[in-house]
CHARMM internal coordinates of N, CA and C (Angstrom, degrees):
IC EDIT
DIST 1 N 1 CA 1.4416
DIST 1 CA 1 C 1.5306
ANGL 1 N 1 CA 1 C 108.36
DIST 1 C 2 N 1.1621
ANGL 1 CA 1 C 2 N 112.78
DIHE 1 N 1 CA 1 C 2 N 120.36
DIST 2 N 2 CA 1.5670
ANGL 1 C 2 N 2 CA 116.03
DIHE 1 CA 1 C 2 N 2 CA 177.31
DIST 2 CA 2 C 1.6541
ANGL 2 N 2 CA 2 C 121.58
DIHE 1 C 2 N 2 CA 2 C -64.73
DIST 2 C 3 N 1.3877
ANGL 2 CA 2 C 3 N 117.91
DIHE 2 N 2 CA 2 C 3 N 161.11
DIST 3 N 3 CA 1.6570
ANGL 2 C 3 N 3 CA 117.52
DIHE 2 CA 2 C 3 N 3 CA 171.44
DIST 3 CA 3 C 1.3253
ANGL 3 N 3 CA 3 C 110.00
DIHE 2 C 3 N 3 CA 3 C -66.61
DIST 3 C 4 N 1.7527
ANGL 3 CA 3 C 4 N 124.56
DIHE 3 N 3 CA 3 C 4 N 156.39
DIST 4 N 4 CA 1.5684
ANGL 3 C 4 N 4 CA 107.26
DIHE 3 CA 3 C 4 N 4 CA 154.19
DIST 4 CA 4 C 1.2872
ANGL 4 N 4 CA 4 C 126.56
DIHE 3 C 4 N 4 CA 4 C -70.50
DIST 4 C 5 N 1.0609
ANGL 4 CA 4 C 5 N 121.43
DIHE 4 N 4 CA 4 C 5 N 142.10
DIST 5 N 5 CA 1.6907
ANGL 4 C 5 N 5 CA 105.18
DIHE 4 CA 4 C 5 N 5 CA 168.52
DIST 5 CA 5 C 1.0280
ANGL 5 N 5 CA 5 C 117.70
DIHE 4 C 5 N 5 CA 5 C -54.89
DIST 5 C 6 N 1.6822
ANGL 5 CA 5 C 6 N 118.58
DIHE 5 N 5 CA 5 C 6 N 157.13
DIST 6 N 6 CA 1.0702
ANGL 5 C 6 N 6 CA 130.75
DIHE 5 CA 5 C 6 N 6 CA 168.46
DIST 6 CA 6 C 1.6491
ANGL 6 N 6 CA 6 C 120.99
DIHE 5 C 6 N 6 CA 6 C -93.30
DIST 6 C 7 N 1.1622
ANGL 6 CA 6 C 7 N 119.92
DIHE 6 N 6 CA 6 C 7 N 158.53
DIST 7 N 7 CA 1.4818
ANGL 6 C 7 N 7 CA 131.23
DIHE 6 CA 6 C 7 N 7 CA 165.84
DIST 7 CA 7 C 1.3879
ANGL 7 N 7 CA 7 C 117.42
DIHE 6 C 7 N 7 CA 7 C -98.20
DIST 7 C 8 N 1.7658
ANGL 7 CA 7 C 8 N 108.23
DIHE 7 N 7 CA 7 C 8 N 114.93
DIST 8 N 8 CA 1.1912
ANGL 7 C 8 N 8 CA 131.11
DIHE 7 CA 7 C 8 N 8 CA 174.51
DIST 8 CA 8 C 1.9235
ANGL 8 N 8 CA 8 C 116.38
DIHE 7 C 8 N 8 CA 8 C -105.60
DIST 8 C 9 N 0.8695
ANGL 8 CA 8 C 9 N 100.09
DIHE 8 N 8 CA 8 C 9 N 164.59
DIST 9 N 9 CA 1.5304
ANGL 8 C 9 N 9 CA 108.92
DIHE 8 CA 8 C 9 N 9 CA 162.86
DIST 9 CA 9 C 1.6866
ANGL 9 N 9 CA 9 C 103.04
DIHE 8 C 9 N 9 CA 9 C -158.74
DIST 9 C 10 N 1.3513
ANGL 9 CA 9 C 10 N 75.16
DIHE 9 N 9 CA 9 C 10 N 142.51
DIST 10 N 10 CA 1.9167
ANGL 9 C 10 N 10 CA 99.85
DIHE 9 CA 9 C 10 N 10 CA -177.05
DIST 10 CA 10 C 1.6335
ANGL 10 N 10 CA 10 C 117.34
DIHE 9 C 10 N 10 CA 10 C -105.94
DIST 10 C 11 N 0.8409
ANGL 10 CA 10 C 11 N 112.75
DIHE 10 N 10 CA 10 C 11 N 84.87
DIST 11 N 11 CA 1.7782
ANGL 10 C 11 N 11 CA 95.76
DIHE 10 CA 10 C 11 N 11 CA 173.60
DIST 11 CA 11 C 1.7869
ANGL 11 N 11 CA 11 C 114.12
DIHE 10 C 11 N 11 CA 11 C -100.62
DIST 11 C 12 N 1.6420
ANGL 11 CA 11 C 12 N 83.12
DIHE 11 N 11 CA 11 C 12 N 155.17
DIST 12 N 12 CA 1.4272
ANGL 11 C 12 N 12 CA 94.92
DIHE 11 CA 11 C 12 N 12 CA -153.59
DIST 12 CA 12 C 1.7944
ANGL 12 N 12 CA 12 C 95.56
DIHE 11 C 12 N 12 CA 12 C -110.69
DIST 12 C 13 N 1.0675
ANGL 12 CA 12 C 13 N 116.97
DIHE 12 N 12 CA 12 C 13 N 161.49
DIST 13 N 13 CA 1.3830
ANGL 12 C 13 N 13 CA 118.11
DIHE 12 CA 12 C 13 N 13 CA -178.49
DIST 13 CA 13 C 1.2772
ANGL 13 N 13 CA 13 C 118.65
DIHE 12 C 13 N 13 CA 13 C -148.42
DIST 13 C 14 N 1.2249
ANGL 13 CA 13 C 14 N 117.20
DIHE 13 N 13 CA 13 C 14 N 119.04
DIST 14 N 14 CA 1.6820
ANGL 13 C 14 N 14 CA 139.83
DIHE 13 CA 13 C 14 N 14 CA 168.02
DIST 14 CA 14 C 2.0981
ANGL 14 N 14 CA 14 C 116.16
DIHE 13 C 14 N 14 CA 14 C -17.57
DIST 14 C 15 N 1.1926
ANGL 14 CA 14 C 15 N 126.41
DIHE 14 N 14 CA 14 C 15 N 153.78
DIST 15 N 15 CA 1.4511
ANGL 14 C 15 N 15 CA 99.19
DIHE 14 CA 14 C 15 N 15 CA 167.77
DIST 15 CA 15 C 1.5385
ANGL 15 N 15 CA 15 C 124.49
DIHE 14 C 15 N 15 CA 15 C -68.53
DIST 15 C 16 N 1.2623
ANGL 15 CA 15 C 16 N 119.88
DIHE 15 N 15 CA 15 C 16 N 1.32
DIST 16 N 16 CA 1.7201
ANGL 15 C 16 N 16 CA 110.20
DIHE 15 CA 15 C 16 N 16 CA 173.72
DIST 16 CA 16 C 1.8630
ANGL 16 N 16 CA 16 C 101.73
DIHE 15 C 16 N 16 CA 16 C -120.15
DIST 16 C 17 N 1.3684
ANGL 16 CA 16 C 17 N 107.22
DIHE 16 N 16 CA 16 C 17 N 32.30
DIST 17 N 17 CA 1.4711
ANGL 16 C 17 N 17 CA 121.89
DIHE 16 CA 16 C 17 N 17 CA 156.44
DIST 17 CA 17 C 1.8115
ANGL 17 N 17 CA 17 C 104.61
DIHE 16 C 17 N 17 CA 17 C 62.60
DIST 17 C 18 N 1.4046
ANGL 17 CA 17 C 18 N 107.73
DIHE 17 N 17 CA 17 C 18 N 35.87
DIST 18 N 18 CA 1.3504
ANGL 17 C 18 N 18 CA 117.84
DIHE 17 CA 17 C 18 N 18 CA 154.63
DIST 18 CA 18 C 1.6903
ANGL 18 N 18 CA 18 C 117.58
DIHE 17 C 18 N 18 CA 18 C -84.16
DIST 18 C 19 N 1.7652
ANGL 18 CA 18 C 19 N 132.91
DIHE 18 N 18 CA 18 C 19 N 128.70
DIST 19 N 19 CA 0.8023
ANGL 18 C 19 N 19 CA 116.96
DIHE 18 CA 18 C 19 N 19 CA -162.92
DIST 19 CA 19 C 1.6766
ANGL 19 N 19 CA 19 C 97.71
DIHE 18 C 19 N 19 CA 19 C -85.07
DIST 19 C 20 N 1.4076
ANGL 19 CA 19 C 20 N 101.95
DIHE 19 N 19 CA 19 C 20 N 160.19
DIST 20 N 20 CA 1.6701
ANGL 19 C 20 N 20 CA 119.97
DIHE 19 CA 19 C 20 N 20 CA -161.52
DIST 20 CA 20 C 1.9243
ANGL 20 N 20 CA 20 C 91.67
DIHE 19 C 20 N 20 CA 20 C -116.39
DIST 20 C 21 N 1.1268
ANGL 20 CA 20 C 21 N 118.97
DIHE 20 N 20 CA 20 C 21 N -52.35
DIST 21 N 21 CA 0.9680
ANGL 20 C 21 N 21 CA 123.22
DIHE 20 CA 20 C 21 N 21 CA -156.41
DIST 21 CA 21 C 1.8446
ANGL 21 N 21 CA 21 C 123.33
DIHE 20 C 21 N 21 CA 21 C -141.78
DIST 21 C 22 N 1.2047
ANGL 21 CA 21 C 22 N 127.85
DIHE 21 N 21 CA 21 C 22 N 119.35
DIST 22 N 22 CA 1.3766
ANGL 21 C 22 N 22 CA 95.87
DIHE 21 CA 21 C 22 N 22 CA 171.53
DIST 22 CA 22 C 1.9279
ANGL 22 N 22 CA 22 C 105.88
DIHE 21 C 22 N 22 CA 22 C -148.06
DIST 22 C 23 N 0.9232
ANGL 22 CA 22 C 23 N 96.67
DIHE 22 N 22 CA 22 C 23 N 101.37
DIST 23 N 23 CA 1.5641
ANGL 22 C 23 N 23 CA 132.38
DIHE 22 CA 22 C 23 N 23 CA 163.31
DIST 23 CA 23 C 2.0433
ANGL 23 N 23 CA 23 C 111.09
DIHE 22 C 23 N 23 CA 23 C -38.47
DIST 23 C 24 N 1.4064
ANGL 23 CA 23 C 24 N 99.35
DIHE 23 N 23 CA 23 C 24 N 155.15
DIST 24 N 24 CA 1.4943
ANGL 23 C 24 N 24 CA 113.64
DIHE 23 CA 23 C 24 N 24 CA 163.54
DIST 24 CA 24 C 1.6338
ANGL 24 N 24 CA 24 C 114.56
DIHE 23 C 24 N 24 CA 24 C -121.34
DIST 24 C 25 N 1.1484
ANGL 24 CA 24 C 25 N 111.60
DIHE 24 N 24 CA 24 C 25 N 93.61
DIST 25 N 25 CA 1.4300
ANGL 24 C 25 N 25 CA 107.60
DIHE 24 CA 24 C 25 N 25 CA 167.76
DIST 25 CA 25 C 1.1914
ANGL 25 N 25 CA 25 C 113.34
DIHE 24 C 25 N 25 CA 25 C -73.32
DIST 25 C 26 N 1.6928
ANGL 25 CA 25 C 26 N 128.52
DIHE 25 N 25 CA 25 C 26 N 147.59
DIST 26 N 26 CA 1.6607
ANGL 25 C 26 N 26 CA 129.44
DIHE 25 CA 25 C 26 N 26 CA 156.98
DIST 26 CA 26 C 2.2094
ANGL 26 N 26 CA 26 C 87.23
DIHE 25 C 26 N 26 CA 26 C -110.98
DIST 26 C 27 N 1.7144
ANGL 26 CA 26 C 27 N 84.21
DIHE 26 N 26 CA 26 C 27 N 147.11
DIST 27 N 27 CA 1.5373
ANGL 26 C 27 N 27 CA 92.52
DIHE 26 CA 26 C 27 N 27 CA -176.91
DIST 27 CA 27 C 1.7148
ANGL 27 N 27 CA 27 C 88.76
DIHE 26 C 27 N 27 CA 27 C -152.02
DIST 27 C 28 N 1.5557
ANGL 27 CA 27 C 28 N 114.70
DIHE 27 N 27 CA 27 C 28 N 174.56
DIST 28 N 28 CA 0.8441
ANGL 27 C 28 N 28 CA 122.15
DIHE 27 CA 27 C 28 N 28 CA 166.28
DIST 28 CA 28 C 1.8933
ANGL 28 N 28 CA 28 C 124.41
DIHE 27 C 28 N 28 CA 28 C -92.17
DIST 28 C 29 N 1.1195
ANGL 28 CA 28 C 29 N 86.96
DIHE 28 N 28 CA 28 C 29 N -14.47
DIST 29 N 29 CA 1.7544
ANGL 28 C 29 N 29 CA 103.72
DIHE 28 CA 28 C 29 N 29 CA -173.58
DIST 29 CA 29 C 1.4898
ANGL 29 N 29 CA 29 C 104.35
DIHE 28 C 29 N 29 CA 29 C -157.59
DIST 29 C 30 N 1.7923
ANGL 29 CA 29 C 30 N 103.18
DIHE 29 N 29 CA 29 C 30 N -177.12
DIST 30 N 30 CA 1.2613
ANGL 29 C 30 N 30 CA 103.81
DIHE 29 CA 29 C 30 N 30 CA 154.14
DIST 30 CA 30 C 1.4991
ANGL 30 N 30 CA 30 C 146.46
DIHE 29 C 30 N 30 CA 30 C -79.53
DIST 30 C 31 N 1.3136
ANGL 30 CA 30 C 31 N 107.75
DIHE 30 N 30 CA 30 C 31 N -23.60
DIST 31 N 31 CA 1.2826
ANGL 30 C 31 N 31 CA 121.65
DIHE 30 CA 30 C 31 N 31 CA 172.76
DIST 31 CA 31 C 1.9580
ANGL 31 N 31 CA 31 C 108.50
DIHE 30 C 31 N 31 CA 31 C -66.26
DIST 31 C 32 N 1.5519
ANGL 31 CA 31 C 32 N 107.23
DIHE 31 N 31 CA 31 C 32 N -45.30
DIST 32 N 32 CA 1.5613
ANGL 31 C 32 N 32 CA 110.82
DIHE 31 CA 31 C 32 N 32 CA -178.46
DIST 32 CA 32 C 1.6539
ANGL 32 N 32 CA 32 C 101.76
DIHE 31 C 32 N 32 CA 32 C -48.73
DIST 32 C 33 N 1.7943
ANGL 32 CA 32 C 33 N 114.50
DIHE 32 N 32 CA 32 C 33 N -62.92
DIST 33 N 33 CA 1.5336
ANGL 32 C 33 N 33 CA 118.19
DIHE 32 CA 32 C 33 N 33 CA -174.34
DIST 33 CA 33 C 1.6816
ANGL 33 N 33 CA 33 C 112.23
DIHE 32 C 33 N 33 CA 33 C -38.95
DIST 33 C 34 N 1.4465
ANGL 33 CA 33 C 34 N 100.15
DIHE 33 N 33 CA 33 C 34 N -72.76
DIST 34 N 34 CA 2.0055
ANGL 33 C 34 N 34 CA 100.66
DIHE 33 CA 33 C 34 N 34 CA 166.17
DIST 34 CA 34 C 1.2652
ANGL 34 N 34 CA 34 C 94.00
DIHE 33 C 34 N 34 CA 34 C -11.19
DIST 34 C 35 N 1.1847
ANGL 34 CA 34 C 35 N 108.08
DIHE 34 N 34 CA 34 C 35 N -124.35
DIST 35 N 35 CA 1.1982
ANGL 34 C 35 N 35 CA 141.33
DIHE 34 CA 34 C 35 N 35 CA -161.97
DIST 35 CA 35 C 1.5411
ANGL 35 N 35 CA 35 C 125.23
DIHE 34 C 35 N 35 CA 35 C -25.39
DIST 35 C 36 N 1.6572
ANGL 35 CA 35 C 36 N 119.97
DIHE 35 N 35 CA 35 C 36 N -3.82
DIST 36 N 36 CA 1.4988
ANGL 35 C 36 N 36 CA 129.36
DIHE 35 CA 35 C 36 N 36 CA 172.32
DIST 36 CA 36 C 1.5006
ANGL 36 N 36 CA 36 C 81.03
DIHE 35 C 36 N 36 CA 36 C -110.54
DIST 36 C 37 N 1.1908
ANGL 36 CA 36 C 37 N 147.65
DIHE 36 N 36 CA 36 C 37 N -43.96
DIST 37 N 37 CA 1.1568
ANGL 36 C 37 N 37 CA 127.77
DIHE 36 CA 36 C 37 N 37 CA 174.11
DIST 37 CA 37 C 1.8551
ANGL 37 N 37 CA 37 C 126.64
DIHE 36 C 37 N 37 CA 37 C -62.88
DIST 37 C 38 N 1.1195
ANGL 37 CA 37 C 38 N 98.96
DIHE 37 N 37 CA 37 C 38 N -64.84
DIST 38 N 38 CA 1.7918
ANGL 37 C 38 N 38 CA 94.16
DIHE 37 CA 37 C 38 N 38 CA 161.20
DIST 38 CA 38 C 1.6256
ANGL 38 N 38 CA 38 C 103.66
DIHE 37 C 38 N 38 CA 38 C -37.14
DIST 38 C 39 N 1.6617
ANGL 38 CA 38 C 39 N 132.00
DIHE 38 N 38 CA 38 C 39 N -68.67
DIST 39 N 39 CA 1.4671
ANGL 38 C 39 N 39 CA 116.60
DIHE 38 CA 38 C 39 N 39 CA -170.09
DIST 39 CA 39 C 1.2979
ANGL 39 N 39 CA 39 C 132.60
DIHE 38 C 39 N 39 CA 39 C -70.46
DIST 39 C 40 N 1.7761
ANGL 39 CA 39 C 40 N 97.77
DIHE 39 N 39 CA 39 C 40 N -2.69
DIST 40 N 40 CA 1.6188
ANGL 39 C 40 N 40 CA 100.54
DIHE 39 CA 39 C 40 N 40 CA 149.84
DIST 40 CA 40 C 1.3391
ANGL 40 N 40 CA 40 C 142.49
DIHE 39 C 40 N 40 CA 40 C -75.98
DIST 40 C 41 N 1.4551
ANGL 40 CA 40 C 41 N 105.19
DIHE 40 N 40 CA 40 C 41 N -6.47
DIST 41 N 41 CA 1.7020
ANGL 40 C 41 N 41 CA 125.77
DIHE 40 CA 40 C 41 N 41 CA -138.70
DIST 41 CA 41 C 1.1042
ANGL 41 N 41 CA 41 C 137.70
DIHE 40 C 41 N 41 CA 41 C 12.48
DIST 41 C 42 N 1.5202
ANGL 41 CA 41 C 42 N 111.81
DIHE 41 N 41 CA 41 C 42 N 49.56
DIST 42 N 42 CA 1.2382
ANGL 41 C 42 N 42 CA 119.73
DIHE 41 CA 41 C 42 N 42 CA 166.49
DIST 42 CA 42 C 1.4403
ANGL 42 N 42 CA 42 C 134.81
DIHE 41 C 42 N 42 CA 42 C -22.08
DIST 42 C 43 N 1.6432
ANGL 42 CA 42 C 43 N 117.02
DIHE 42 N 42 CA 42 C 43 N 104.58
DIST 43 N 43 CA 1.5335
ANGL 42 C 43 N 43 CA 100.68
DIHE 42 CA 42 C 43 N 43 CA 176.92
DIST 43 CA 43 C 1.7379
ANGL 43 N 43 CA 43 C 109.18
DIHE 42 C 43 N 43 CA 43 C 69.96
DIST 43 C 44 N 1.5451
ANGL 43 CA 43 C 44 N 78.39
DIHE 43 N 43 CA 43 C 44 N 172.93
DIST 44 N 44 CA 1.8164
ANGL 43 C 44 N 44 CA 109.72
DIHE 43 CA 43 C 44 N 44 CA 169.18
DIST 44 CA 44 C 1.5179
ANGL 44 N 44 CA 44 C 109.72
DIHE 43 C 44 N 44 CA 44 C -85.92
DIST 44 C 45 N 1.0854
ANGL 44 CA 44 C 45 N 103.59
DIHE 44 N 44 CA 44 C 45 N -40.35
DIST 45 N 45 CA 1.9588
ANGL 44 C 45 N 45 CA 111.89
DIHE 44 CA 44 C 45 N 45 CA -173.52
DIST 45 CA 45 C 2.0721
ANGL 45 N 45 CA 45 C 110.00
DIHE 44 C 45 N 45 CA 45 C -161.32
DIST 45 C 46 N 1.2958
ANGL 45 CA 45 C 46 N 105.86
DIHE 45 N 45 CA 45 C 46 N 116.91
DIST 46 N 46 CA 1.1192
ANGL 45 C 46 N 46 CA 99.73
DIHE 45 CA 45 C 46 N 46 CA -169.74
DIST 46 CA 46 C 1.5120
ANGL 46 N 46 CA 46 C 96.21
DIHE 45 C 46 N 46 CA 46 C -124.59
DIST 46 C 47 N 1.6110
ANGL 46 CA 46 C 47 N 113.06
DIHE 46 N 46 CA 46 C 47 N 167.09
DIST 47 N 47 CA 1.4910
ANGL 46 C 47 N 47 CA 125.45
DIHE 46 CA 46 C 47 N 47 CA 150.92
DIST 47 CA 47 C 1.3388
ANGL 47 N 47 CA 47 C 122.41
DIHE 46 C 47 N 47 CA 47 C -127.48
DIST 47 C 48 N 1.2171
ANGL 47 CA 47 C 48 N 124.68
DIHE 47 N 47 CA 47 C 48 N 151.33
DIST 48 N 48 CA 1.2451
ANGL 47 C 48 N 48 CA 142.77
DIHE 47 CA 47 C 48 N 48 CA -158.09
DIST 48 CA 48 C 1.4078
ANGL 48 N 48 CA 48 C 96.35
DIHE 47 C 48 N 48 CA 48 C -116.73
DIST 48 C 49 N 1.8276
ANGL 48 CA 48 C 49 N 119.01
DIHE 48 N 48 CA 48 C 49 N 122.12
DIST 49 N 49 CA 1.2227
ANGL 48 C 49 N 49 CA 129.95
DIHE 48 CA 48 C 49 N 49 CA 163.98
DIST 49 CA 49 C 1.1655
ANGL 49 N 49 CA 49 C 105.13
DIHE 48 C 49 N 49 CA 49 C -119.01
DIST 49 C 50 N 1.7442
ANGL 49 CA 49 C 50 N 96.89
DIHE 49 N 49 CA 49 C 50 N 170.26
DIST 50 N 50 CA 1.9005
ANGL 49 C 50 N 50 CA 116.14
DIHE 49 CA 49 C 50 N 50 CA -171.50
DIST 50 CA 50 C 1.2706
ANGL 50 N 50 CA 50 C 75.70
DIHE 49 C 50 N 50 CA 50 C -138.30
DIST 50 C 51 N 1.8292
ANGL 50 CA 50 C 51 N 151.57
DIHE 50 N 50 CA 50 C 51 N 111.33
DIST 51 N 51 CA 1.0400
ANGL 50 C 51 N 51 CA 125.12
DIHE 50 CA 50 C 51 N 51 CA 147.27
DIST 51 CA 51 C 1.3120
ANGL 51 N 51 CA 51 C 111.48
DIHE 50 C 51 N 51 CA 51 C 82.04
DIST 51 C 52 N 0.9856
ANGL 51 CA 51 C 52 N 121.69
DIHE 51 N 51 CA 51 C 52 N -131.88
DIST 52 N 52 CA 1.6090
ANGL 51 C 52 N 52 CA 139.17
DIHE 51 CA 51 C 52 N 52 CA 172.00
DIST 52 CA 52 C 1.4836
ANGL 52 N 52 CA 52 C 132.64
DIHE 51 C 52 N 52 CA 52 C -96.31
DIST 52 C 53 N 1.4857
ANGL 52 CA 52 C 53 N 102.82
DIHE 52 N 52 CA 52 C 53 N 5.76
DIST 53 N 53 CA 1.4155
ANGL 52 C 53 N 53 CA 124.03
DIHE 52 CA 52 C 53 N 53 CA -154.50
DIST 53 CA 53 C 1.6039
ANGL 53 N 53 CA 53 C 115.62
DIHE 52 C 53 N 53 CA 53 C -114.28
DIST 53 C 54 N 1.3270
ANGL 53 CA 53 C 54 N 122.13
DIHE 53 N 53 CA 53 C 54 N 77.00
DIST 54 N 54 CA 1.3797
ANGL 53 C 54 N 54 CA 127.52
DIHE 53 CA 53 C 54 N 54 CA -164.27
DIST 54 CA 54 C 1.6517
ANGL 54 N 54 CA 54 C 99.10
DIHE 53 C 54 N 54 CA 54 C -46.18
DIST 54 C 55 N 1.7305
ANGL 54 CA 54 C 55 N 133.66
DIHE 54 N 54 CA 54 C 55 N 121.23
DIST 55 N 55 CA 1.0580
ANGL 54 C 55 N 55 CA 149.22
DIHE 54 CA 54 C 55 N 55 CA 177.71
DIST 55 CA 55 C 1.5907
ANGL 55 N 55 CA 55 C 120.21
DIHE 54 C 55 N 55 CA 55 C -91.68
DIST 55 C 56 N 1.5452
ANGL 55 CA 55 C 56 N 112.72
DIHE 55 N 55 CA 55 C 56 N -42.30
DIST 56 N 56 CA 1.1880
ANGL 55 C 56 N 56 CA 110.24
DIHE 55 CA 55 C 56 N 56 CA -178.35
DIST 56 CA 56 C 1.6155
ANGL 56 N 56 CA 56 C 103.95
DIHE 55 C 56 N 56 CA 56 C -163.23
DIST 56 C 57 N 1.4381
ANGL 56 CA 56 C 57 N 116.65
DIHE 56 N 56 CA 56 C 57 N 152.00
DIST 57 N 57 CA 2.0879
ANGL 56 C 57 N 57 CA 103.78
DIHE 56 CA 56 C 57 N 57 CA 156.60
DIST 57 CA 57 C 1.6746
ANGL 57 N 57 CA 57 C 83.91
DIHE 56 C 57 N 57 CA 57 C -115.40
DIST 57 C 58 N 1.2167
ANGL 57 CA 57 C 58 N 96.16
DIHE 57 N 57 CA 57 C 58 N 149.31
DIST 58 N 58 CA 1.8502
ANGL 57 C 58 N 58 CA 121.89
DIHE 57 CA 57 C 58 N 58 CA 170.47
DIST 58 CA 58 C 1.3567
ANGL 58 N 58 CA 58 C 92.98
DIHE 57 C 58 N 58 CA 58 C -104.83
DIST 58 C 59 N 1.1254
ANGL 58 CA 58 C 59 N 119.24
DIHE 58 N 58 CA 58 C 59 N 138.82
DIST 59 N 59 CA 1.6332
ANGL 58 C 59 N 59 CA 126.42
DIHE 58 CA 58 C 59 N 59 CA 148.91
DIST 59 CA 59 C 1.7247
ANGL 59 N 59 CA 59 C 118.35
DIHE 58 C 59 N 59 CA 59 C -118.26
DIST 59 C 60 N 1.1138
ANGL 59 CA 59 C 60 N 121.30
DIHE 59 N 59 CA 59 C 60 N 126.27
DIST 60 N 60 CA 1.5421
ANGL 59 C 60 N 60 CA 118.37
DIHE 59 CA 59 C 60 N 60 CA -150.66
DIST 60 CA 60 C 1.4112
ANGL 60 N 60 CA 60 C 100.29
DIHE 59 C 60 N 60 CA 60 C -82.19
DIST 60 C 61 N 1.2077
ANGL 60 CA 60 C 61 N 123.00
DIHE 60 N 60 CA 60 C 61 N 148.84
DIST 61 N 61 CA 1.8077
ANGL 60 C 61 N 61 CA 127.17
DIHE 60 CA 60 C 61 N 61 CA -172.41
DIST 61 CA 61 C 1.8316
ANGL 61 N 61 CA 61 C 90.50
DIHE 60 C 61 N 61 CA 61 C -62.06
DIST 61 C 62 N 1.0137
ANGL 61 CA 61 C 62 N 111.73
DIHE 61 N 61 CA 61 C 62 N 153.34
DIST 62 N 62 CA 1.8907
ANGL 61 C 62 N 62 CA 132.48
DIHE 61 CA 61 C 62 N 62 CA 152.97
DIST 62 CA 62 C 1.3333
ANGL 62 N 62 CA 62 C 107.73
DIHE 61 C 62 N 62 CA 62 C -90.09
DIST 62 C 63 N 1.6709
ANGL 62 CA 62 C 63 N 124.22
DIHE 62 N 62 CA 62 C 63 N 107.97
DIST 63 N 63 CA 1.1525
ANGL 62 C 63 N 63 CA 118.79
DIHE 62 CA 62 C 63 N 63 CA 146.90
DIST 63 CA 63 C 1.3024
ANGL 63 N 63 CA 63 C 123.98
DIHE 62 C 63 N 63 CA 63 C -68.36
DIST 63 C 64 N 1.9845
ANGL 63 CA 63 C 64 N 111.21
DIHE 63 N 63 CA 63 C 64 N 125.49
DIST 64 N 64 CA 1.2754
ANGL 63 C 64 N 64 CA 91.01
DIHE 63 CA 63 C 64 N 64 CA 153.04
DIST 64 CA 64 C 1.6256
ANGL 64 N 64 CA 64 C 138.32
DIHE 63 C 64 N 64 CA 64 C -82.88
DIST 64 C 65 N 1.2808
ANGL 64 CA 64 C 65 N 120.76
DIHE 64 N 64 CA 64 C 65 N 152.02
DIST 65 N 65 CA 1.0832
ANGL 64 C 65 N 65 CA 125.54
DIHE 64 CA 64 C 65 N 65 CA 177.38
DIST 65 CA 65 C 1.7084
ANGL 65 N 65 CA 65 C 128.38
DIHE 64 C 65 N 65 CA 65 C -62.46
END
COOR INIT
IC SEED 1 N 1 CA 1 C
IC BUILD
């Protein structure tokens, strides 16, 4: 029998840390949320909440040109 998913939200933030965006992920864990967020590439710099419960900050790779 599987877990329920959980409810996440991702917000994403601008380079002078204005939010741009903020999303509802469902995941099974924390490691699942990461990782649909990194392969979304959310944003310049994001964090990942559960509730009240800071989960992760993403910082997006810099291509060089």
């Amino acid at each position: 029998m599987s877990s329920p998913l959980k409810t996440y939200r991702v917000y994403c933030y601008d380079s002078v840390q204005h939010v741009v965006s903020s999303d509802i992920v469902e995941a099974a864990g924390d490691e699942e949320v990461i990782a649909q967020a990194t392969a979304a590439g959310f944003g310049t710099s994001c964090e990942i909440w559960e509730g009240n419960r800071l989960v992760a900050q993403l910082e997006a790779e810099r291509r060089q040109a």
